[in-house]
BABA-30629 format. One record per residue: x, y, z of N, C-alpha, C in turn; residue number from 0. Coordinates in pm, whole numbers, plus 50000, padded with zeros to 5 digits. Layout:
<sites>
> X | Y | Z | X | Y | Z | X | Y | Z | NUM .
...
</sites>
This chain:
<sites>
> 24534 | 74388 | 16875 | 24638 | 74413 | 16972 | 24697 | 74552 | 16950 | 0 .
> 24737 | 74638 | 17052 | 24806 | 74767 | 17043 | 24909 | 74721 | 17014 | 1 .
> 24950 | 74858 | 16959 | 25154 | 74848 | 16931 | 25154 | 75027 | 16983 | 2 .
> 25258 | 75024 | 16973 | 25347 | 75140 | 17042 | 25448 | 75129 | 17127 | 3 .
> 25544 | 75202 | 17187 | 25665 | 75182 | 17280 | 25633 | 75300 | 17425 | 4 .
> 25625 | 75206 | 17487 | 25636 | 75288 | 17661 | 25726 | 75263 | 17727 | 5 .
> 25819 | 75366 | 17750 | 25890 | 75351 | 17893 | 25860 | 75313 | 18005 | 6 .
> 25885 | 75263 | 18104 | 25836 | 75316 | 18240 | 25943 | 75292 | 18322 | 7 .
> 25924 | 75408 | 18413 | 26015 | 75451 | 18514 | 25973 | 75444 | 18643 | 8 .
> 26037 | 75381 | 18717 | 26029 | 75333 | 18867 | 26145 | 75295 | 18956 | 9 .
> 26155 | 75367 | 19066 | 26281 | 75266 | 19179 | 26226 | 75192 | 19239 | 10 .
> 26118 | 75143 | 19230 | 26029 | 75013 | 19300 | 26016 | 74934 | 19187 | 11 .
> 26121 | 74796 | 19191 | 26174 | 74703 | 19091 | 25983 | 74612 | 19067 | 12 .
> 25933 | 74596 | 19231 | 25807 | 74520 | 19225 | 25702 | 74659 | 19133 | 13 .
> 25695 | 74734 | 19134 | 25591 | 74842 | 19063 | 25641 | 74856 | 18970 | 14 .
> 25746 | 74856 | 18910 | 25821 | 74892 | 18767 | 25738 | 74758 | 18671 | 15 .
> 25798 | 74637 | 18723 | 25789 | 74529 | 18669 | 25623 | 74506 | 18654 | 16 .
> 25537 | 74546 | 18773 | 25370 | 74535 | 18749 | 25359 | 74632 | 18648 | 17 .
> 25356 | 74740 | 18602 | 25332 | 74791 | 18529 | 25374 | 74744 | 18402 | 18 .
> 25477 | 74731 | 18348 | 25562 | 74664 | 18232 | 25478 | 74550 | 18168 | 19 .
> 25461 | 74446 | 18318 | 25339 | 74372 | 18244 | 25264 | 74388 | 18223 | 20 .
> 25155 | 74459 | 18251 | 25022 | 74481 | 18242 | 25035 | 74566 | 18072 | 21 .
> 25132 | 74659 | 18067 | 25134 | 74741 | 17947 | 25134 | 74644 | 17842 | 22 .
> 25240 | 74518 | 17873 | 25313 | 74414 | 17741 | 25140 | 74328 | 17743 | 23 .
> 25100 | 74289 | 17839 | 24962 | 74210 | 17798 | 24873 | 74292 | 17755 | 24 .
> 24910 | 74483 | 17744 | 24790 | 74501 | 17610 | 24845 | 74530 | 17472 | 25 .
> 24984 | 74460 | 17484 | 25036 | 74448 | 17375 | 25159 | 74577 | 17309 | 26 .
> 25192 | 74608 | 17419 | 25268 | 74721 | 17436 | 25423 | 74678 | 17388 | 27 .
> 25525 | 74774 | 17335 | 25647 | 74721 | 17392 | 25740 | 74803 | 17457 | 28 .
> 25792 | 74713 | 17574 | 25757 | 74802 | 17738 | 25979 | 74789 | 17737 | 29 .
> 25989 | 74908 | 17794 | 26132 | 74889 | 17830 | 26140 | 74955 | 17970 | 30 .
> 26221 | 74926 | 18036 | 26210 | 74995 | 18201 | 26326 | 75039 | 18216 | 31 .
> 26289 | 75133 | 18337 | 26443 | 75190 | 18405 | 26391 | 75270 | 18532 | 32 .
> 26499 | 75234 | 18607 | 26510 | 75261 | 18743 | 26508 | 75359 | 18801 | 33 .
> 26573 | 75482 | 18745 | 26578 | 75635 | 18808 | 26569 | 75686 | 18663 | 34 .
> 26600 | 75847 | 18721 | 26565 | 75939 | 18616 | 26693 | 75945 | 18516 | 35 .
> 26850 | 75935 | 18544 | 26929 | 75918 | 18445 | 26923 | 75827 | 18364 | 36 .
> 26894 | 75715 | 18360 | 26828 | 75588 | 18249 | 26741 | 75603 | 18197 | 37 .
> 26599 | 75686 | 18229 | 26508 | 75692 | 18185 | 26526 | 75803 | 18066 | 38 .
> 26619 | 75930 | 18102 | 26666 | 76009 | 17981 | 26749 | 75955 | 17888 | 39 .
> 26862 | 75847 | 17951 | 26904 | 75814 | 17837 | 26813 | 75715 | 17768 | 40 .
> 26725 | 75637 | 17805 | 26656 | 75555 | 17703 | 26593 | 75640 | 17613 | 41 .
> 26542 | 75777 | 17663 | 26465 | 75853 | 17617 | 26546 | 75845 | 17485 | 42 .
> 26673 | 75916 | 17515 | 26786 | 75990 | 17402 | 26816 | 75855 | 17310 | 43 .
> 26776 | 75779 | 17345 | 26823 | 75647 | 17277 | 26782 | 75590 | 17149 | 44 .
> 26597 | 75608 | 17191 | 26525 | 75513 | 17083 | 26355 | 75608 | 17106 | 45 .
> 26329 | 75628 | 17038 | 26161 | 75703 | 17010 | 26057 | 75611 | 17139 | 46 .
> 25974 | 75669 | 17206 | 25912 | 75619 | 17280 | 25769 | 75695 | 17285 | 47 .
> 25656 | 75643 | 17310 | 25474 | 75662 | 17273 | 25476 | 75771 | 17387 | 48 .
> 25475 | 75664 | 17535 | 25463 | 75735 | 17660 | 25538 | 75658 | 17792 | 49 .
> 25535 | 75761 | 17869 | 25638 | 75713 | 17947 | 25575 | 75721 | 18092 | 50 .
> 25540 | 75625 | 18162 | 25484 | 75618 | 18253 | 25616 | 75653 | 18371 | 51 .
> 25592 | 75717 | 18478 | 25707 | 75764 | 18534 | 25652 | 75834 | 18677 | 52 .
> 25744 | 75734 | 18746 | 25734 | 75765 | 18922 | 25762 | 75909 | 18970 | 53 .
> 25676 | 75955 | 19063 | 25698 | 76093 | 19125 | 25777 | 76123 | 19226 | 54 .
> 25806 | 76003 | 19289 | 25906 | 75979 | 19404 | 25996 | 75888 | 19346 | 55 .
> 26080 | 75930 | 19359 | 26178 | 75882 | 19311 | 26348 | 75914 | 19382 | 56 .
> 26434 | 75837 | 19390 | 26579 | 75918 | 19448 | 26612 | 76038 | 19385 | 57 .
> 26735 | 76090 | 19426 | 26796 | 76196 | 19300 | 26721 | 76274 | 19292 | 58 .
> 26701 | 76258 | 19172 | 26588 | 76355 | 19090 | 26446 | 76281 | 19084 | 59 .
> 26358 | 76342 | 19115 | 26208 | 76249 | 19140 | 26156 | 76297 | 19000 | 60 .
> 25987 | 76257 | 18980 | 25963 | 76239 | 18905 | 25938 | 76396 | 18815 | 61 .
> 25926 | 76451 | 18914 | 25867 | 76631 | 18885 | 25990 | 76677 | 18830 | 62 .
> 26119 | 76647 | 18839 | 26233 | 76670 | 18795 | 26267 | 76602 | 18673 | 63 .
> 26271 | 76497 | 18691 | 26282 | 76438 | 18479 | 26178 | 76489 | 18419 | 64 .
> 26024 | 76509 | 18482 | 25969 | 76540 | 18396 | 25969 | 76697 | 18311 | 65 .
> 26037 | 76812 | 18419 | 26061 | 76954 | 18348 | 26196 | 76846 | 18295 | 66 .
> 26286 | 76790 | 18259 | 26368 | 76790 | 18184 | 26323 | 76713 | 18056 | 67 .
> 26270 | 76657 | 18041 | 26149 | 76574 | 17906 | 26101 | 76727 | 17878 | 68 .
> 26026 | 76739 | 17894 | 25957 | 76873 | 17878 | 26009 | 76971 | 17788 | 69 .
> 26148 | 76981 | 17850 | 26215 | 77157 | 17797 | 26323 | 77063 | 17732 | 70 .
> 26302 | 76967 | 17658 | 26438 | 76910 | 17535 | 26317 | 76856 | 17423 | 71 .
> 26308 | 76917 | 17349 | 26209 | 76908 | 17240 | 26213 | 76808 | 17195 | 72 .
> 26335 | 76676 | 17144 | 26312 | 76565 | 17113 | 26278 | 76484 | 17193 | 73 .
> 26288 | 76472 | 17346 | 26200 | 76405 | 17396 | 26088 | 76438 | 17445 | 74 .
> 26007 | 76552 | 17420 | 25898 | 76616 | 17423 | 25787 | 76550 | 17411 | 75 .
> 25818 | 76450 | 17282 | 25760 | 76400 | 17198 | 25614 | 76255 | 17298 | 76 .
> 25725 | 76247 | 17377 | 25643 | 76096 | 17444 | 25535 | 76183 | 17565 | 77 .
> 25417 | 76098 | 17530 | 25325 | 76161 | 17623 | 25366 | 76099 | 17778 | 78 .
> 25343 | 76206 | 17864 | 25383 | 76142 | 18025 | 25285 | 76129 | 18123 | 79 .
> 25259 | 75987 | 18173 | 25152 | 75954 | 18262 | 25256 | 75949 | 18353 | 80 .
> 25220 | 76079 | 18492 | 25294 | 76018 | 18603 | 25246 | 75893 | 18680 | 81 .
> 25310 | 75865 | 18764 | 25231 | 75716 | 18888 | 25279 | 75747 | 19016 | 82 .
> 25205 | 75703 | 19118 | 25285 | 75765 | 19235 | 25168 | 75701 | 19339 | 83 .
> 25251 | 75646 | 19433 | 25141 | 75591 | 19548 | 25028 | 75678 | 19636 | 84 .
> 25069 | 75809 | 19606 | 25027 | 75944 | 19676 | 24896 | 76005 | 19575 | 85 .
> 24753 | 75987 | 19633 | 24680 | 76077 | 19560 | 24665 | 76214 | 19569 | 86 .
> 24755 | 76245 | 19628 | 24778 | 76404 | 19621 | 24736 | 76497 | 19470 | 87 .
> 24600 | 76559 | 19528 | 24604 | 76639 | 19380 | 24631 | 76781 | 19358 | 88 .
> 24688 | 76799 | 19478 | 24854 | 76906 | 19407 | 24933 | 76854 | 19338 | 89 .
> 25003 | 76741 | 19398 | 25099 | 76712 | 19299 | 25038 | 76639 | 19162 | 90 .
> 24951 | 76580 | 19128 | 24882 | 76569 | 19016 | 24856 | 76673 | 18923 | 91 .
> 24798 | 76845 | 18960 | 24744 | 76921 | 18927 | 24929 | 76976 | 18869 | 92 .
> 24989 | 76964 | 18957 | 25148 | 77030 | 18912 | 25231 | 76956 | 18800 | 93 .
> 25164 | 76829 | 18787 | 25217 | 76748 | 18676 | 25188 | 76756 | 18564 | 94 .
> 25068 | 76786 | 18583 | 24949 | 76780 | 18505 | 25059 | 76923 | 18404 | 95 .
> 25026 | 77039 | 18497 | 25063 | 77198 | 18435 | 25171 | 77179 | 18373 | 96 .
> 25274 | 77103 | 18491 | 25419 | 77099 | 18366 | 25460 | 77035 | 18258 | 97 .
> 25324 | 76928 | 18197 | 25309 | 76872 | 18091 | 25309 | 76752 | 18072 | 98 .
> 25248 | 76662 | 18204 | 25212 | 76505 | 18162 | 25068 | 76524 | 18117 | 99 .
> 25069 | 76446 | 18103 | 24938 | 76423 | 18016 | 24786 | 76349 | 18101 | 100 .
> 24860 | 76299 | 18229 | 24782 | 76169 | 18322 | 24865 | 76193 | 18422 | 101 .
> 24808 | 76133 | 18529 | 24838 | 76111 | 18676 | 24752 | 75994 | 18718 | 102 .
> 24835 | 75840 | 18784 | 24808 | 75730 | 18769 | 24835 | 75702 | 18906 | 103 .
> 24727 | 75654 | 19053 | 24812 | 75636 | 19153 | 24782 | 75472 | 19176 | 104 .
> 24939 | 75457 | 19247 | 24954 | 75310 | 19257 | 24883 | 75257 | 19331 | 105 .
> 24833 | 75134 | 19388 | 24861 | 75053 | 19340 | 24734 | 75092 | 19186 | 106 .
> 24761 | 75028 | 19073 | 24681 | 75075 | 18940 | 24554 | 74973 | 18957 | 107 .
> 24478 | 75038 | 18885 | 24330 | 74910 | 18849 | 24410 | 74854 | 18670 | 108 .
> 24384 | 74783 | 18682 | 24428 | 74738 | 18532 | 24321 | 74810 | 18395 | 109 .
> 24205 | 74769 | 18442 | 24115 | 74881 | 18401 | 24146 | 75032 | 18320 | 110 .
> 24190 | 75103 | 18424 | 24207 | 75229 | 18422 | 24369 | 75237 | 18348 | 111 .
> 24440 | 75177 | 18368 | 24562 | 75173 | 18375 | 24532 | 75158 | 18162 | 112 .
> 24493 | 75072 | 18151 | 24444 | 75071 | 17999 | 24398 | 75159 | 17953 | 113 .
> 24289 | 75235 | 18012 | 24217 | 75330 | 17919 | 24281 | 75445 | 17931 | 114 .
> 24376 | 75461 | 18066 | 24500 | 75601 | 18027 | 24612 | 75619 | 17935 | 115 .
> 24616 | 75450 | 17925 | 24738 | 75443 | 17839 | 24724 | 75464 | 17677 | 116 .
> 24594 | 75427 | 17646 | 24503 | 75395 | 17528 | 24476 | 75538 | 17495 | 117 .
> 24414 | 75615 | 17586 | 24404 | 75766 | 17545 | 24516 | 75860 | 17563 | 118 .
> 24621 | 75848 | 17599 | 24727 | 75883 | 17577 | 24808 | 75829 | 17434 | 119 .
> 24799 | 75735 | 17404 | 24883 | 75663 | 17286 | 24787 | 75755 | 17172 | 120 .
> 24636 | 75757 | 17150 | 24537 | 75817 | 17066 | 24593 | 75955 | 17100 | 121 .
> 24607 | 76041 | 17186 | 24643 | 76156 | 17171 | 24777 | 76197 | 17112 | 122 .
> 24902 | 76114 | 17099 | 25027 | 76103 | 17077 | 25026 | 76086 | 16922 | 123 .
> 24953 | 75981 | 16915 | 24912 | 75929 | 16761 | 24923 | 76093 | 16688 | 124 .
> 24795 | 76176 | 16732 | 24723 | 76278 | 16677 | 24848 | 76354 | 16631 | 125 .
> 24889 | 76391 | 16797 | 25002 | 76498 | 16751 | 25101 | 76464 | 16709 | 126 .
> 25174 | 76392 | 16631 | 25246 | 76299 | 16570 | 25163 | 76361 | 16452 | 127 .
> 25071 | 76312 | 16391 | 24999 | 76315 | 16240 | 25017 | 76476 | 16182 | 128 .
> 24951 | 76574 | 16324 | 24926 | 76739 | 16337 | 25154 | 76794 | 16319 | 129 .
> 25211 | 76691 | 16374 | 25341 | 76796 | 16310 | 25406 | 76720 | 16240 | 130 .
> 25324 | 76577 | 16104 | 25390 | 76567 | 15979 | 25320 | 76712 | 15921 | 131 .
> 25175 | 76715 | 15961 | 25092 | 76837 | 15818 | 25208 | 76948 | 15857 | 132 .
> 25211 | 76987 | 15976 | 25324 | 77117 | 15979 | 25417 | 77119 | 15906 | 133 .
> 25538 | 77017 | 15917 | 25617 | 77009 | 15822 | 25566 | 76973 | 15713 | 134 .
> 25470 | 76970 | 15667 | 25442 | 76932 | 15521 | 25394 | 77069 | 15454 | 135 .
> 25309 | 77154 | 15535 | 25235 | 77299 | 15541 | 25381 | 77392 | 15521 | 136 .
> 25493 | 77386 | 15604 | 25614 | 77466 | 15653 | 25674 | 77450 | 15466 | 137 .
> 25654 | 77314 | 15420 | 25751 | 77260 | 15324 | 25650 | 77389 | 15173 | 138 .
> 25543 | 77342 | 15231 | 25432 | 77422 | 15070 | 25452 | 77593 | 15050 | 139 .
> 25452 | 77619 | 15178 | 25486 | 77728 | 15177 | 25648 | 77771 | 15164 | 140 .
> 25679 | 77736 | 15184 | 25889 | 77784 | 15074 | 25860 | 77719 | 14960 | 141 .
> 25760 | 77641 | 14894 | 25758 | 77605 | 14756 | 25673 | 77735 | 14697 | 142 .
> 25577 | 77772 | 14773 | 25472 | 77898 | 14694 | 25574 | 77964 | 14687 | 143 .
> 25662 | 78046 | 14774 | 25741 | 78104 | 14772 | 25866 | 78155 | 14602 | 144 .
> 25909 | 78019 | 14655 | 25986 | 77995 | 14509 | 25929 | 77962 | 14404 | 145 .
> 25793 | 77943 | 14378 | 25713 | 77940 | 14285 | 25716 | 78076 | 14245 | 146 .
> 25642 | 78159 | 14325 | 25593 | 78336 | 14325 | 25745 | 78391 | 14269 | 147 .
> 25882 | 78367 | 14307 | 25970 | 78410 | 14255 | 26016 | 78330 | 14098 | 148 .
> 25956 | 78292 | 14050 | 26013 | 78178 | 13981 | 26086 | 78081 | 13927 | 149 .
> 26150 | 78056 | 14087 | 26246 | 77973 | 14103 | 26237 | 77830 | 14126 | 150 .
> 26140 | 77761 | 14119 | 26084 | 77624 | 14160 | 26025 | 77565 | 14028 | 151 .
> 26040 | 77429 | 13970 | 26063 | 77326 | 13879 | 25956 | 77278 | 13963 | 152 .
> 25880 | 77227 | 13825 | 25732 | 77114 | 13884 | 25783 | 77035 | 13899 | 153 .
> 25901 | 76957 | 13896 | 25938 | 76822 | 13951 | 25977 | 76826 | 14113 | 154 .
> 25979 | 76960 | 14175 | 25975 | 76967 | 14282 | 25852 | 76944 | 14329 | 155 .
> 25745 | 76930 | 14322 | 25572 | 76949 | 14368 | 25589 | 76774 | 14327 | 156 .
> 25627 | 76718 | 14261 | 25575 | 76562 | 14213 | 25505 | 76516 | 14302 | 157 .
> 25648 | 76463 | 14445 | 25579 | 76424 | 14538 | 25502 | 76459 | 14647 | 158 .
> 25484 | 76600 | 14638 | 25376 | 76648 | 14741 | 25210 | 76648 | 14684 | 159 .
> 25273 | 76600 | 14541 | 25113 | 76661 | 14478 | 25063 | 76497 | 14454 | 160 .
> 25137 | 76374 | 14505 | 25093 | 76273 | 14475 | 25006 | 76227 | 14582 | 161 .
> 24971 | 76271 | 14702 | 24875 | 76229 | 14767 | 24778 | 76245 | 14778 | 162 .
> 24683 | 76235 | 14868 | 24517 | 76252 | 14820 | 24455 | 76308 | 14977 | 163 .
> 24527 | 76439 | 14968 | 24436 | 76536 | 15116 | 24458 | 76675 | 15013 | 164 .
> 24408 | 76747 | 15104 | 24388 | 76933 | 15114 | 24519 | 76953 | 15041 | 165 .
> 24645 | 76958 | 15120 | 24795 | 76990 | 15071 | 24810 | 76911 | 14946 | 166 .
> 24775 | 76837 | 14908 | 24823 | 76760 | 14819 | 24758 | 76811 | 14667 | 167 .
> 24655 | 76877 | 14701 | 24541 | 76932 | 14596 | 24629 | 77122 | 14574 | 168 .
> 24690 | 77148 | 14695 | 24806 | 77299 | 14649 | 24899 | 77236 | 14645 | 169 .
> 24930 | 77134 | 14623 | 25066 | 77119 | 14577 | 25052 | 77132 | 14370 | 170 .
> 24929 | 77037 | 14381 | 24870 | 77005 | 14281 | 24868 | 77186 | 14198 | 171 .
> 24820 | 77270 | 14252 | 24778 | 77406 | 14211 | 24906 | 77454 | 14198 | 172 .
> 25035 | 77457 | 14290 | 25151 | 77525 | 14209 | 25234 | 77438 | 14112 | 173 .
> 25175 | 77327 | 14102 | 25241 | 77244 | 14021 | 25187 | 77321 | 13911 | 174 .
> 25082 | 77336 | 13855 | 25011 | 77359 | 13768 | 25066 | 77526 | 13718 | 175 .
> 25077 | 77614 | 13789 | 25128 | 77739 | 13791 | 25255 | 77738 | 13726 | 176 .
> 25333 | 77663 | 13773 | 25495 | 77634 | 13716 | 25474 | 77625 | 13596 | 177 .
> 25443 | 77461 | 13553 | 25407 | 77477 | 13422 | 25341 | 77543 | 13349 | 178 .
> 25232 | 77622 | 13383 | 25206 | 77750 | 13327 | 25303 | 77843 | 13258 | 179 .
> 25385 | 77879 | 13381 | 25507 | 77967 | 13330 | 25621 | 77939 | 13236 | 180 .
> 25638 | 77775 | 13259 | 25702 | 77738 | 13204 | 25643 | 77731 | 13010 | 181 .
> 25560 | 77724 | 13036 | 25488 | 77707 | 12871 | 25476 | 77885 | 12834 | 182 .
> 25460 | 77960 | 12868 | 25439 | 78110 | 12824 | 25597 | 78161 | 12795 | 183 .
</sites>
């Protein structure tokens, strides 16, 4: 069974709710909301995978929450499949550019509706994994740093040098350097 958390956003209570289920029967856990101010605050609320999200919409439609997801870096984070009854592939191609990830038109195949959601969650996964190494890469490097000055204690490296990848093997190497210095 999948796990992960999807939003989805819809002012069509009957399309909100088809989708929701279909996500929860592949094992999803699905929270909804109606327009685009709920859908940011759920955003702001609680961490979410991806956020499936209507293009028509009142207010602010979907092309509009989505530059606002977009340009607020913590909710950046959730990959965005738009949906929209319209196969328009301008507006797909424009969604696409301003940073969803998918373009889904209603009514959905269940089918498809899975394998976008599935390769979206796998791509989210990734980049999720790609900016712990960053911050973990960002962290090694101000340790070489204060190593090279000799300001850094091998009990700082402990826990970077206790895992078992690439970084963990230079953590391992300025660990080793410290105490070097420290023994001369």
């Amino acid at each position: 069974m999948s796990s992960g958390r999807i939003l989805v956003v819809d002012d069509s209570s009957i399309q909100r709710r088809a989708l929701a289920l279909a996500c929860e029967r592949l094992g999803y856990q699905v929270t909804e909301a109606s327009d685009s101010a709920s859908a940011l605050a759920g955003l702001r609320s609680a961490p979410f995978d991806i956020v499936l999200l209507d293009l028509t919409m009142p207010i602010v439609d979907g092309a509009g929450t989505l530059a606002q997801i977009m340009a607020d870096s913590a909710l950046s984070t959730a990959s965005v499949i738009m949906t929209s009854a319209s196969d328009d592939l301008e507006a797909a191609a424009r969604c696409i550019e301003m940073g969803a990830v998918d373009y889904l038109v209603m009514p959905f195949q269940p089918a498809l509706l899975q394998a976008r959601v599935e390769a979206a969650m796998a791509a989210k996964r990734a980049r999720d994994v790609e900016r712990v190494q960053f911050a973990r890469i960002a962290d090694l490097i101000a340790v070489a740093r204060r190593v090279e000055d000799g300001a850094c204690a091998a009990a700082e490296l402990d826990a970077a040098a206790c895992a078992d990848d690439p970084l963990a093997s230079l953590a391992q190497v300025f660990r080793d350097l410290v105490v070097q210095r420290v023994r001369s």
